[in-house]
N, C-alpha and C positions, 0 to 999 in steps of 0.2 A: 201685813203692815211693814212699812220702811222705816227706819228713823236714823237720820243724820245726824250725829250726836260731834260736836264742837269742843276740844277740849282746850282752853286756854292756857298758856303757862303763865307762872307768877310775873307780872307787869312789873315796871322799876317805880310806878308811882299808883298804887292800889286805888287809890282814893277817886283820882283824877279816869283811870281804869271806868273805875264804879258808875260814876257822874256821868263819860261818853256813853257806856255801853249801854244806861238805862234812858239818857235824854235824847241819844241819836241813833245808835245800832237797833237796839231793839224796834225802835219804830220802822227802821228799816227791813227788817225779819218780818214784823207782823205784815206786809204789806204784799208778803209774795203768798201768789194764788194757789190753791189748793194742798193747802198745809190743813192736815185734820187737829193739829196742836204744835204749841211750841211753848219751851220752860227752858226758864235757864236757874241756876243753881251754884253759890259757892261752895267750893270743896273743904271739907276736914278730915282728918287722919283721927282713926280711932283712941292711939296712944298722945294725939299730943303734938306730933312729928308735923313738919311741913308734908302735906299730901303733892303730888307730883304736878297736880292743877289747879289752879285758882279759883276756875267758874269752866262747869259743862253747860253749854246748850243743849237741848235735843228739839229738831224739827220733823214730825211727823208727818208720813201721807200713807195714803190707803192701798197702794204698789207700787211698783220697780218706776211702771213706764206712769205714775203718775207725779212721782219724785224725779223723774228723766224732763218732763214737761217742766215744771214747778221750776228750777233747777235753770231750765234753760230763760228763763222768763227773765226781762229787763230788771223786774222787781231785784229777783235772786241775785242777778248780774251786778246789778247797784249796790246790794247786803255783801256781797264778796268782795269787790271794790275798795270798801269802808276800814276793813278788817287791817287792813294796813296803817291805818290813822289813829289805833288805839290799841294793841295787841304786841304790845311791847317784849310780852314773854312766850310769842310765839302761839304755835298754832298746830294742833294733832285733829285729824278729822276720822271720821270712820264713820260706818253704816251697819245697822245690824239688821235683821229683818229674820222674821218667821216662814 
């Protein structure tokens, strides 16, 4: 398994953040092709502290070359696009895979 995991940094307006990413990004995510799952998740720090990230994503697939597909697809193309219209606090991407 792949997984593309999205890390957001702290936006300048959370709220506003919240409301694109769940009424328009996300729909945008769900629509690209051969994704075994996708979750997205706000961050907390154990003590208390501002944790480094606001909200991870992670988009799963089932290999390299089928996250290389996925990835390349209009859908994806569009969800990457987006990312600039609402990600105020930046953006860390990474890929982990077994």
């Amino acid at each position: 398994m792949h997984v593309l995991t999205v890390c957001y940094g702290h936006p300048t307006d959370p709220a506003a953040f919240d409301a694109y990413y769940t009424s328009t990004h996300a729909p945008l995510v769900e629509k690209i092709p051969g994704m075994t799952s996708f979750t997205h998740r706000h961050c907390a720090s154990p003590d208390g502290s501002q944790p480094p990230y606001f909200l991870i994503a992670e988009l799963s697939f089932p290999s390299q070359e089928a996250m290389g597909a996925s990835l390349s697809s209009p859908e994806a193309q569009a969800a990457t696009a987006d990312v600039p219209n609402f990600a105020t606090g930046g953006v860390t991407i990474f890929i982990a895979y077994d």
